[in-house]
C-alpha positions in Angstrom: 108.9 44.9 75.3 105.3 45.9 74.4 106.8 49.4 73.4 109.3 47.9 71.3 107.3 45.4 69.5 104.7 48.3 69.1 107.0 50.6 66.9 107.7 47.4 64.7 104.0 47.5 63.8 104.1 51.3 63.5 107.2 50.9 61.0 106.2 47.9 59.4 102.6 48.9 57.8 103.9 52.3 57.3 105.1 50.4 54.2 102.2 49.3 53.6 100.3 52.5 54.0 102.1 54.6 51.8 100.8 53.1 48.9 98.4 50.4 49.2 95.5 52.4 49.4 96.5 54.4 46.8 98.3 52.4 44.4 95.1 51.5 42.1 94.9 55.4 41.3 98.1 55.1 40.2 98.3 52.5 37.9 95.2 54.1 36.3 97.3 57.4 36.0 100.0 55.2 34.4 97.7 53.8 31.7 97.1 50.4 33.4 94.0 50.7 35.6 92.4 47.8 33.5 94.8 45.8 35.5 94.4 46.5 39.0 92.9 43.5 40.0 96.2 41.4 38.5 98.2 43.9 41.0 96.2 43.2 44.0 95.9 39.7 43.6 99.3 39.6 43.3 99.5 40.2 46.9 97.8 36.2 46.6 99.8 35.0 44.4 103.0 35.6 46.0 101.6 34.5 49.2 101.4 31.0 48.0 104.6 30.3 48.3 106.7 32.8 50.3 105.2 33.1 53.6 104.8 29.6 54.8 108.3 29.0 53.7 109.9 31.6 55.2 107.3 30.9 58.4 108.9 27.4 58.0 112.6 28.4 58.5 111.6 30.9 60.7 110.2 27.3 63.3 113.9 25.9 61.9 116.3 28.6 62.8 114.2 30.3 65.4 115.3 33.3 64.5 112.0 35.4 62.9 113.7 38.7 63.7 116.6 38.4 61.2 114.7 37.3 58.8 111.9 40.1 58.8 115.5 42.4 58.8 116.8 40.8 56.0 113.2 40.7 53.7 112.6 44.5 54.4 115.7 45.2 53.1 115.4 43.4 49.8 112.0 44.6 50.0 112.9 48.1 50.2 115.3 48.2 47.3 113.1 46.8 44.6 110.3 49.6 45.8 113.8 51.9 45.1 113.4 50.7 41.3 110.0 50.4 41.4 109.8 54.1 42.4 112.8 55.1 39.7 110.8 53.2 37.1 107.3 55.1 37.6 109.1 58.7 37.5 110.9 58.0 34.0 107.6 56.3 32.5 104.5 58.5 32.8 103.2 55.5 31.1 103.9 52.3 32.7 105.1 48.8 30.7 102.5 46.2 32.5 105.4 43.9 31.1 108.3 45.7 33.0 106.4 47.0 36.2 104.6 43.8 37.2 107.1 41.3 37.4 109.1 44.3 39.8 105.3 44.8 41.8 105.8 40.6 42.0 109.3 40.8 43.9 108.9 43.2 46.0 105.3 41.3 47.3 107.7 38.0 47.9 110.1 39.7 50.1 107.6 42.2 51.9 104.9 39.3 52.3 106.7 37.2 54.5 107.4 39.8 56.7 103.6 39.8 57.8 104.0 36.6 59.4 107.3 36.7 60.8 106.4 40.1 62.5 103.5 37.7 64.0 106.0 34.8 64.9 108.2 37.3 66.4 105.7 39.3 68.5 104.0 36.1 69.8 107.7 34.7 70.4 108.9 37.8 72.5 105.4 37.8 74.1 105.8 34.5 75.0 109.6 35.0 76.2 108.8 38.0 78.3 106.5 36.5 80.1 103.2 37.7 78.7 99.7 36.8 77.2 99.7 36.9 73.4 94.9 36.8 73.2 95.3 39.8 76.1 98.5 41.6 74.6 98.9 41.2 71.2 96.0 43.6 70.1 97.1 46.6 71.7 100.3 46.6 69.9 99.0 45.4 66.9 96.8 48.7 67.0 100.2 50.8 66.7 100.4 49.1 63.4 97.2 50.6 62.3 98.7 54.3 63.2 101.3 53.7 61.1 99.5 52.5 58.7 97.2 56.1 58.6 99.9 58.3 59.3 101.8 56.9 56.0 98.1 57.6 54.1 97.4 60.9 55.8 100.8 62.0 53.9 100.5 60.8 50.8 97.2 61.9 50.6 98.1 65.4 51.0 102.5 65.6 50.4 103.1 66.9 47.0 107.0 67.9 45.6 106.9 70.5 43.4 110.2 72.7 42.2 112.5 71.3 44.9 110.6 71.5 47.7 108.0 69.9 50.0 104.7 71.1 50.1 100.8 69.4 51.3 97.3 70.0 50.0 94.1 68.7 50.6 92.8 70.1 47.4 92.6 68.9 43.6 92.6 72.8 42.3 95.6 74.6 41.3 98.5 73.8 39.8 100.0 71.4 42.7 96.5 69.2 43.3 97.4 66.8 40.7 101.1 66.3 42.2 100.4 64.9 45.5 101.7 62.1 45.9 98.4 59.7 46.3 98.2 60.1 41.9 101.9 59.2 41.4 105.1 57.5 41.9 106.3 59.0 45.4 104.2 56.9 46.9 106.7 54.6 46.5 109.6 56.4 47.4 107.9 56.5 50.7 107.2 53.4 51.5 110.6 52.6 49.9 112.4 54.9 52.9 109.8 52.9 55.5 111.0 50.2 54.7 114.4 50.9 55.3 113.8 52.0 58.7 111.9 48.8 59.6 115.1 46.6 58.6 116.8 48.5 60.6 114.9 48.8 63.9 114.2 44.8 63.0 118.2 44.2 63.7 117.4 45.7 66.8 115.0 43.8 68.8 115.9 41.2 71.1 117.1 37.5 69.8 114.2 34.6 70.8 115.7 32.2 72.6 115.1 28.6 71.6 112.0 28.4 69.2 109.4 31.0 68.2 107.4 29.3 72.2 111.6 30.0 73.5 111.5 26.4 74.3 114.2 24.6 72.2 112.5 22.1 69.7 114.5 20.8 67.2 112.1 18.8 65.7 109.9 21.1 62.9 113.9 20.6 61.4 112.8 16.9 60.8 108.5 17.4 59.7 108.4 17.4 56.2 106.7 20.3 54.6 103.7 17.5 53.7 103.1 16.0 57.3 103.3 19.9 58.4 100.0 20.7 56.1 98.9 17.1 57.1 99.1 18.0 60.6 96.9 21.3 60.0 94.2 19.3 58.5 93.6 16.6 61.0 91.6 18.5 62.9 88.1 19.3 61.5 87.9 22.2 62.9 91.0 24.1 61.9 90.3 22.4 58.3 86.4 23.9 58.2 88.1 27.7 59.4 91.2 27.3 56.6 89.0 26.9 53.7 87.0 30.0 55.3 89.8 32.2 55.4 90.3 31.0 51.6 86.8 32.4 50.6 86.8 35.2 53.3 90.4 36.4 51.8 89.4 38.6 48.8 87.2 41.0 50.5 90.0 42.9 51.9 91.6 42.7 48.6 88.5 44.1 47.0 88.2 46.9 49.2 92.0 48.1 49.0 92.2 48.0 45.4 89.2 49.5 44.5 87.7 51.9 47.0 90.3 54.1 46.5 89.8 55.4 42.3 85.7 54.6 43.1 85.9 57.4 45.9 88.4 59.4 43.3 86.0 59.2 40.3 83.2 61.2 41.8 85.8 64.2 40.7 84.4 63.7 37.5 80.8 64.1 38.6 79.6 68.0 38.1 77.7 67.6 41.4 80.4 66.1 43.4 83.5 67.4 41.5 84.6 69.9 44.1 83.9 67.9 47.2 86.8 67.5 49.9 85.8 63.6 49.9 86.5 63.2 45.8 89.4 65.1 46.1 90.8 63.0 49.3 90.2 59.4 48.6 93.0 58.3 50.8 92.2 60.2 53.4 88.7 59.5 53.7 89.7 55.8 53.3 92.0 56.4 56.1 89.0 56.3 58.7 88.5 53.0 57.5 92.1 52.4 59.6 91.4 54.5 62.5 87.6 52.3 63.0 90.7 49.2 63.0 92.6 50.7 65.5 89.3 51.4 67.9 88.0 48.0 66.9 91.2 45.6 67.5 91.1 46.4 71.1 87.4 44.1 70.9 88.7 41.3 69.4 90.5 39.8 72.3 87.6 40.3 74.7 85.2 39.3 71.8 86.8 36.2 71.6 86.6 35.0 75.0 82.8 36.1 75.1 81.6 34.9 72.0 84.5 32.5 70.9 85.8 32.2 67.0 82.6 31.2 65.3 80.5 34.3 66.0 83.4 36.8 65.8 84.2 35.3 62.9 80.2 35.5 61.2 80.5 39.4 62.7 83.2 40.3 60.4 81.5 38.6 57.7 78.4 40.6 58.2 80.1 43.8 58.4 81.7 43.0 55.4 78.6 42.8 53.6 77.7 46.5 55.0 80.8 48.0 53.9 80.4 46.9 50.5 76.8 47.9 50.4 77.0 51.7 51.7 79.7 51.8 49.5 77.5 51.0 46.3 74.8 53.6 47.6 76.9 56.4 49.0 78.2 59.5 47.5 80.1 62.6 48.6 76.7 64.8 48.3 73.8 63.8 50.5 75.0 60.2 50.8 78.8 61.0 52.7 77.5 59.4 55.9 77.2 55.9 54.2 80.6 56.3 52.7 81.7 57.3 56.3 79.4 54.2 57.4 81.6 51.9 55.3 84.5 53.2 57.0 83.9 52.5 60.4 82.0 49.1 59.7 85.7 48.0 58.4 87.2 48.1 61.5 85.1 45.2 62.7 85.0 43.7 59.2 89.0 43.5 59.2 89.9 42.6 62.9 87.1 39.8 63.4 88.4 38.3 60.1 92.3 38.8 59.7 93.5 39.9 63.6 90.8 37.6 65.0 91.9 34.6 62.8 95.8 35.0 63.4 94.8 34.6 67.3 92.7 31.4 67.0 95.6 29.6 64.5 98.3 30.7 67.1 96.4 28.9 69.8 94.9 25.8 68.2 98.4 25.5 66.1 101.1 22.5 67.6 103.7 23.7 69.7 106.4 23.1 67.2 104.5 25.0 64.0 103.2 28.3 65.2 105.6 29.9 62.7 104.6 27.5 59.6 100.7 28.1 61.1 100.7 31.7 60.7 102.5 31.7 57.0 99.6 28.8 56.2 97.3 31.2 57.4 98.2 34.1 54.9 99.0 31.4 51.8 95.3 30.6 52.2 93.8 34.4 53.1 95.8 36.5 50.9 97.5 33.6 48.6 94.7 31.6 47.2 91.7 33.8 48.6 92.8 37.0 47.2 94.7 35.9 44.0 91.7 33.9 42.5 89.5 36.3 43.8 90.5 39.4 43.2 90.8 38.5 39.4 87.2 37.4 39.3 86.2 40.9 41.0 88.4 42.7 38.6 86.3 41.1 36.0 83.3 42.4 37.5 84.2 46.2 38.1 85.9 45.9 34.9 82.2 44.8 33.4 80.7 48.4 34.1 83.8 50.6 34.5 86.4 52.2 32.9 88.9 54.3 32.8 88.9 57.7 30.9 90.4 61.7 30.8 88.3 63.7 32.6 88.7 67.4 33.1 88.3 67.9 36.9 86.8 70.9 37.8 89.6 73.5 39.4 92.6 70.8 38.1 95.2 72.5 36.1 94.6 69.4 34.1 91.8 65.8 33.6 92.4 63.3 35.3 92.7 59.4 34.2 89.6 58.3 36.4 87.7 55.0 36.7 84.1 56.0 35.5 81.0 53.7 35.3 78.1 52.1 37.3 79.8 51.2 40.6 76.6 50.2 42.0 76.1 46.9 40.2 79.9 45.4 41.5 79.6 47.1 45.2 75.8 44.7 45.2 77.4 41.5 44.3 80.4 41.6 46.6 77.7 42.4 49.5 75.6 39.6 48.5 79.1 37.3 48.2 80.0 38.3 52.0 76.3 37.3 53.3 76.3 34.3 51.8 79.7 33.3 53.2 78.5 33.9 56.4 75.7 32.2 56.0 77.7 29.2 54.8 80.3 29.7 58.1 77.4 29.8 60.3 76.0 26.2 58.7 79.7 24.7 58.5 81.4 25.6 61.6 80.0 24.6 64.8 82.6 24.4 67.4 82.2 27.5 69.6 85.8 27.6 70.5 86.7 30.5 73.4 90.0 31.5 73.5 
């Protein structure tokens, strides 16, 4: 079972990876870089809604598995269009292409949680212990998620066939596929592959805890969110995640073109790092896959509040080497950033999604982890993300550049990067400072 539910992770952020990371460079290739933030916090805006309703049905029908079939699947098809769309328009309509960017985010959002509810469900089933076993099959997700990276970074299609590079010069460096739409062919064929091996896992028996519990049929969606509140302490950590929920947004839609623009830097226009932003990002993943195996034992030493302040701190750091690094002299603080991320995501996100599983009732562990996401990457990262738009948008923009070795410039995202990368560090301190005052319970899992 562990295998099994370990290849669904693999599959399922191999969607993700395949353009995520890459997807700001993108939309500044298509003419509508000015409007990354609105496309990441999208990822918040749809999660609103979507996840803790389909997390809801999920606790009614107590089948998760079909449903994270069904919403790839859907999912998949609109990245089909979206994909068909990008390589007919070398300039994209923000008109046409967001509301498509919109629908694909409600179906593949949901399937987030519902891999959760499904893991911890099987888990649960088969006899195991979700804090001991759910990290190391988590951590295949984080493979998946680099391996999809690693090849868009360097695939490229050129004259029918399939070739990689992990350089910018030539006539083929501006075709790989981490500057244009075949990013989202692939993770349009991943997703595919994950509805499919979705079908296949095992039915949960009973609920998402396979002990039959008809009655999240008869809570209202109202006394649900009431019941989430009641507790102080599981209020105090949900308006956390809120604040805590744009960092990740932050750092997926931006590191990528601020790694990218140093291409248009004479000193560091023909370094391997400016010329592989995904890839160099991609270390930010593997430091996630090392890392997640810490969380569970974290957690029983420390318990949630100081795991919690720890991924809050390294936060801070990430964004900081970011704003003083380079790919000259200063590459070891953007490697820095990297492998401070694996503690800064899986004490935050993986670390969070354990603690709401355990303090969640019985009856709403499916409706708990879709709250969980509509207040981390719903209102957190929609609201958020705009504001930090607003702020790299204050001292950067996007302009042709001729790259040195390209066949042709390059739409980069020139500017001060110094100035934004300073106040999100100094917005990460202070919300740990603020965690540190406002939640005292030292639960231990």
């Amino acid at each position: 079972m562990k295998a099994r539910l370990s290849l669904l992770y693999f599959l399922q952020f191999g969607v993700w990876g395949c353009y995520l990371t890459c997807f700001g460079q993108f939309l500044g290739s298509g003419g509508i870089g000015g409007k990354i933030a609105w496309f990441y916090a999208a990822i918040g805006l749809v999660s609103i809604i979507t996840p803790s309703l389909l997390g809801r049905l999920a606790d009614r029908t107590g089948r998760p598995e079909r449903l994270l079939c069904l919403c790839h699947l859907a999912a998949s098809i609109v990245m089909f269009i979206m994909w068909r769309y990008g390589m007919t328009h070398p300039h994209l309509d923000f008109g046409v292409f967001y509301p498509l960017y919109l629908l694909f985010l409600a179906l593949y959002m949901p399937t987030m949680a519902l891999a959760n509810t499904t893991t911890f469900g099987l888990l649960t089933q088969s006899g195991h212990n979700t804090v001991t076993s759910f990290p190391s099959i988590r951590i295949w997700g984080t493979v998946g998620f680099v391996a999809a990276m690693w090849f868009v970074n360097s695939a490229y299609w050129h004259d029918g066939s399939l070739g990689f590079s992990f350089s910018d010069n030539g006539a083929v460096g501006h075709l790989r596929f981490q500057y244009n739409a075949m990013q989202l062919l692939c993770s349009g064929i991943m997703g595919v592959l994950t509805a499919i091996y979705s079908f296949s896992l095992p039915s949960l028996k009973g609920s998402v805890d396979s002990t039959p519990n008809p009655s999240p049929a008869r809570i209202s969606l109202k006394e649900s969110v009431r019941l989430m509140f009641a507790q102080r302490e599981i209020a105090v950590f949900l308006v956390f995640v809120i604040l805590s929920g744009v960092c990740l947004q932050i750092s997926n839609g931006f590191v990528t073109p601020f790694i990218t623009h140093f291409s248009g830097i004479a000193e560091y226009a023909s370094s391997f790092a400016s010329g592989n932003a995904t890839m160099l990002f991609s270390l930010s993943q593997i430091s996630e896959a090392v890392c997640i195996l810490l969380v569970g034992l974290s957690l029983k030493w420390r318990g949630i509040r100081y795991v919690y302040a720890i991924g809050l701190l390294a936060w801070a750091l990430r964004f900081l080497m970011l704003g003083v690094g380079n790919p000259g002299d200063g590459l070891w603080l953007l490697v820095g950033s990297m492998i401070v991320y694996g503690i800064a995501f899986n004490f935050i996100t993986i670390a969070g999604h354990l603690y709401i599983q355990q303090v969640a009732p019985a009856n709403m562990k499916g409706f708990a982890q879709g709250l969980m996401m509509f207040m981390s990457n719903g209102i957190g990262a929609s609201f958020g993300t705009i504001a930090a738009g607003s702020i790299v948008n204050r001292w950067c923009h996007w302009q042709m550049v001729d790259v040195f070795g390209s066949a042709m410039p390059m739409r980069l995202f020139m500017g001060d990067w110094i100035y934004p990368w300073s106040i999100f560090a100094t917005y990460a301190f202070i919300i740990m400072l603020l965690w540190l005052l406002f939640f005292r319970k030292k639960t231990i899992l």
